[in-house]
Backbone as JSON, one array per atom type, in Angstrom:
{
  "sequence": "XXXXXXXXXXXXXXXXXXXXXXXXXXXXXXXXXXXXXXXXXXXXXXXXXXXXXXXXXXXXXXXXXXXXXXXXXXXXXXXXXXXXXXXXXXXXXXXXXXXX",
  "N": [[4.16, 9.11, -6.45], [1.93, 10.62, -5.32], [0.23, 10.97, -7.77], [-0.49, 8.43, -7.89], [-1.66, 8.11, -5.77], [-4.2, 9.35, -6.56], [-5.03, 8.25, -9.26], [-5.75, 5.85, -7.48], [-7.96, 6.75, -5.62], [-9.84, 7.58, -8.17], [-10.27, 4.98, -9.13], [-11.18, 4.01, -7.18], [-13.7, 5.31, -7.02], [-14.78, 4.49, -8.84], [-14.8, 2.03, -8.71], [-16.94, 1.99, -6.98], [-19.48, 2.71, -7.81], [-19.61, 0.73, -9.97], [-20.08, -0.75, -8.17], [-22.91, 0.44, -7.1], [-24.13, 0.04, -9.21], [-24.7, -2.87, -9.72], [-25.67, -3.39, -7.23], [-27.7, -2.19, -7.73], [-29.09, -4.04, -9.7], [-29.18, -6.38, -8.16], [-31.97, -6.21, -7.31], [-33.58, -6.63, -9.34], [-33.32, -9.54, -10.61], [-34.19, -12.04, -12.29], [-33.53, -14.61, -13.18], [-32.34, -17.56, -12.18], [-29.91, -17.89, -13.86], [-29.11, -15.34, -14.75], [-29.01, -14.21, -11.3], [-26.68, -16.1, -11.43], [-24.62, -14.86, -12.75], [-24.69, -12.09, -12.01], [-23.67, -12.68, -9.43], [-21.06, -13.43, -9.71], [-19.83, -11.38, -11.11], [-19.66, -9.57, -9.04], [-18.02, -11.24, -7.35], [-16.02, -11.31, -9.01], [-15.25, -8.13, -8.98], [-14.64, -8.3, -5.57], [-12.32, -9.51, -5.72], [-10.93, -8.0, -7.42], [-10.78, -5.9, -5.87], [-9.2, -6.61, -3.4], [-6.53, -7.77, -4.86], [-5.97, -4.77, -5.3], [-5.39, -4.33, -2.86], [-3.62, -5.64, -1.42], [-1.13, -5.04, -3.48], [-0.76, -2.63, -2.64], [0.04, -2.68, -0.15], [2.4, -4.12, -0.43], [3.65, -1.89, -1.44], [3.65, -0.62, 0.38], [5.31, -0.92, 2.26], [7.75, -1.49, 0.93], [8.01, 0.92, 1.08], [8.78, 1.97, 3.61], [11.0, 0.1, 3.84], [12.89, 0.75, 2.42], [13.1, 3.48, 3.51], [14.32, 2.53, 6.19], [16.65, 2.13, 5.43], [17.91, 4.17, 4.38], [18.21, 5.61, 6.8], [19.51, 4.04, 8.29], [21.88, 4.28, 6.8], [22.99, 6.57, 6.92], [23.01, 7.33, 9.86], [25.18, 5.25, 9.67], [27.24, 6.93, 8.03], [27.3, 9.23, 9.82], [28.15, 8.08, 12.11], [30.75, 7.24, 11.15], [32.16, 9.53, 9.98], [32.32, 10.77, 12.87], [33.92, 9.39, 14.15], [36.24, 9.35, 12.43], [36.61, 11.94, 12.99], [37.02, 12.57, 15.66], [39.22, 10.36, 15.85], [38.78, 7.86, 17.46], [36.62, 5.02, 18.33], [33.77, 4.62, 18.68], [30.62, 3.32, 20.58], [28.17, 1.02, 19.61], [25.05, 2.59, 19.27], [21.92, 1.57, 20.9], [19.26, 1.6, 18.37], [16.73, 3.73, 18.42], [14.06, 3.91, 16.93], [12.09, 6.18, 14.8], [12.46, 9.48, 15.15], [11.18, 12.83, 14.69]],
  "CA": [[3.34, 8.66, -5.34], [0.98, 11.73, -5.89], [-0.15, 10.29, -9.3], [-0.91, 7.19, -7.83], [-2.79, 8.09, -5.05], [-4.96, 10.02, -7.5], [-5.32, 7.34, -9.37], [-6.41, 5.04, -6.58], [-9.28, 7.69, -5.59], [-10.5, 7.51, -9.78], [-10.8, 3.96, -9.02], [-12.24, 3.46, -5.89], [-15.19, 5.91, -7.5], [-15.62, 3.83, -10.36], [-15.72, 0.31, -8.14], [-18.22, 2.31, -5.98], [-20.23, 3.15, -9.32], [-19.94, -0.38, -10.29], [-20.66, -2.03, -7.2], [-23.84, 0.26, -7.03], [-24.87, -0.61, -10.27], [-24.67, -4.25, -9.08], [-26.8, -4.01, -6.25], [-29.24, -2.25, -8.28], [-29.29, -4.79, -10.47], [-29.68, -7.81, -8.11], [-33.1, -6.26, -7.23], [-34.29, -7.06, -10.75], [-32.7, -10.63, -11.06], [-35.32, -12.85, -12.47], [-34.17, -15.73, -13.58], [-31.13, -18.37, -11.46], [-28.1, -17.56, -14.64], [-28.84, -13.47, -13.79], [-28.6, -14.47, -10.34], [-25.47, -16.31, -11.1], [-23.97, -13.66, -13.75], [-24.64, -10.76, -10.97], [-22.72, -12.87, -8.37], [-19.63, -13.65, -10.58], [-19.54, -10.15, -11.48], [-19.65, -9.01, -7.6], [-17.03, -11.62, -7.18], [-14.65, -10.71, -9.78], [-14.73, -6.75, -8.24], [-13.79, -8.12, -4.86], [-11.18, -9.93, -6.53], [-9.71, -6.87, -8.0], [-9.84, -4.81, -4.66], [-8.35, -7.47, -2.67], [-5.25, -7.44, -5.19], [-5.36, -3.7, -5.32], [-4.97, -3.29, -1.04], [-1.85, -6.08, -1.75], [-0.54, -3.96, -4.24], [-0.59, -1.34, -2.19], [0.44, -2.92, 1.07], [3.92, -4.26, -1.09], [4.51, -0.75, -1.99], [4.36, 0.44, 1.89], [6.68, -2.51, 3.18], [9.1, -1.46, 0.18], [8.57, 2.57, 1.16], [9.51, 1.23, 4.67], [12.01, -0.89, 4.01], [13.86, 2.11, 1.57], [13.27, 4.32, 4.54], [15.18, 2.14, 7.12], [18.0, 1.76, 4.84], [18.4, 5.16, 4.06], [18.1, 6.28, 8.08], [20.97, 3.47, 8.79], [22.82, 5.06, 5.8], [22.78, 8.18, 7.35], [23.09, 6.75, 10.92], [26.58, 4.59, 9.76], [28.08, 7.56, 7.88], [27.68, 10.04, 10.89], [29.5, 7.55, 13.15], [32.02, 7.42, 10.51], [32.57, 10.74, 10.41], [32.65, 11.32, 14.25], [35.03, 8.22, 14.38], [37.35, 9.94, 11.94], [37.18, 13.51, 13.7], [37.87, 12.5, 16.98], [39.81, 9.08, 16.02], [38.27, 7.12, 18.51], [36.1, 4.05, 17.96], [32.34, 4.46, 19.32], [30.07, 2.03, 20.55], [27.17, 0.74, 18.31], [23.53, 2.85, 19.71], [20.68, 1.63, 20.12], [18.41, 2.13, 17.36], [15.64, 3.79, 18.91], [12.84, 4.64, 16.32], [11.91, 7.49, 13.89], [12.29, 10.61, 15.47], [11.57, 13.6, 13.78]],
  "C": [[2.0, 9.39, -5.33], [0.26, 11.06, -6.79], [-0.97, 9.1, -9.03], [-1.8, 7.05, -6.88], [-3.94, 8.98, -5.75], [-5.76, 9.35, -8.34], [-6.01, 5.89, -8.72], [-7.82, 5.39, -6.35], [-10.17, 7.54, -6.99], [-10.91, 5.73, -9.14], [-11.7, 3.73, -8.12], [-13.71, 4.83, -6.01], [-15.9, 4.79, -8.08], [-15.96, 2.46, -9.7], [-16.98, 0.91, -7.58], [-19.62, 2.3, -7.33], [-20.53, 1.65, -10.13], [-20.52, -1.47, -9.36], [-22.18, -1.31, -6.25], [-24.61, -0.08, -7.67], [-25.77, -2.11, -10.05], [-25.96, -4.51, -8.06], [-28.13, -3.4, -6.7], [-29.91, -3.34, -9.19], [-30.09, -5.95, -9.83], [-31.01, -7.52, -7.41], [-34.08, -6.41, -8.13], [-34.13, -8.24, -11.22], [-34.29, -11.12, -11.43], [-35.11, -14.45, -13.14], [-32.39, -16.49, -12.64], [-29.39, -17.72, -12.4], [-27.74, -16.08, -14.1], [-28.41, -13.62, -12.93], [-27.01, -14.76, -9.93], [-24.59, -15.51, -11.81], [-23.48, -12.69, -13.09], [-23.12, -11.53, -9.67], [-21.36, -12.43, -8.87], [-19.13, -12.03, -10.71], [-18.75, -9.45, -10.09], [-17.88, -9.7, -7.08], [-15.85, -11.03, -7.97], [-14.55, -8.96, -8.94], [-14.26, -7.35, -7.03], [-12.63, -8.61, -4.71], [-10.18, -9.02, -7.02], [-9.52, -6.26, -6.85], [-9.08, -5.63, -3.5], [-6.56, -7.18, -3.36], [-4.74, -5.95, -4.91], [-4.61, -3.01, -3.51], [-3.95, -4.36, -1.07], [-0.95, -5.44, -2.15], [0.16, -2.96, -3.06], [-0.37, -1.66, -0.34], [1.94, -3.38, 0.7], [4.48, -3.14, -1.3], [4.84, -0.17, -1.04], [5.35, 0.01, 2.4], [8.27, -1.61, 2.08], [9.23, 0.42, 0.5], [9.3, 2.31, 2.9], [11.03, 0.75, 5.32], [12.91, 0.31, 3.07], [14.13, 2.94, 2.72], [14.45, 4.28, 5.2], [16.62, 1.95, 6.38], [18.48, 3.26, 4.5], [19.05, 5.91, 6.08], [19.18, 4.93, 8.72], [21.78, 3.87, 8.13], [23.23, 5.75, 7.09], [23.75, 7.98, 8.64], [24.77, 6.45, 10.94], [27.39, 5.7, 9.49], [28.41, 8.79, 8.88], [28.41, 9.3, 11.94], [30.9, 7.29, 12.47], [32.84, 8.29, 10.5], [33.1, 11.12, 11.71], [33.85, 10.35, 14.3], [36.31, 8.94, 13.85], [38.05, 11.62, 12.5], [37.53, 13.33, 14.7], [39.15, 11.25, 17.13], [39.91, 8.2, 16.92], [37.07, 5.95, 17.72], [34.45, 4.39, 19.28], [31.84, 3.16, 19.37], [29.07, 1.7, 19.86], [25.96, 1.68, 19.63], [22.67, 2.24, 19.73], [19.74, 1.78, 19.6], [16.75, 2.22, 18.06], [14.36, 4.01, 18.19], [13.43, 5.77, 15.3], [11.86, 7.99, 14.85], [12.61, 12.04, 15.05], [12.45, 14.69, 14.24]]
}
């Protein structure tokens, strides 16, 4: 996770680095294809950071969604436990949140 947010930061230099290049550029355009060359270009980068904040909105949902499954783990086998030490049957809680 480390690694990758590390990696994210390296990138989001290098778009910055490319997307000032860019706008230095389209103060030199001179002829309509430049014009349209520079766009395309502009387009394709926000093309890539669009996928990359997907990316990286699938990976929070799935750190999320691992979370809640681990914290009902947890959750079921401590009422298991208590169930078996006192041999009594509890009622279901309800699930109030993270709390640390």
């Amino acid at each position: 996770m480390v690694k990758e947010i590390a990696q994210q930061e390296a990138q989001i230099q290098t778009d910055a680095q490319t997307l000032q290049r860019l706008t230095s550029q389209a103060g030199s355009v001179q002829t309509q294809r430049q014009a349209l060359d520079l766009a395309n270009e502009m387009s394709g980068l926000e093309q890539k950071s669009l996928l990359e904040i997907r990316t990286l909105m699938v990976s929070q949902q799935q750190a999320l969604a691992a979370r809640s499954g681990t914290v009902a783990n947890k959750e079921a086998m401590s009422q298991a436990v208590t169930q078996q030490f006192y041999g009594t049957q509890i009622a279901p809680q309800p699930h109030t949140g993270y709390a640390p």
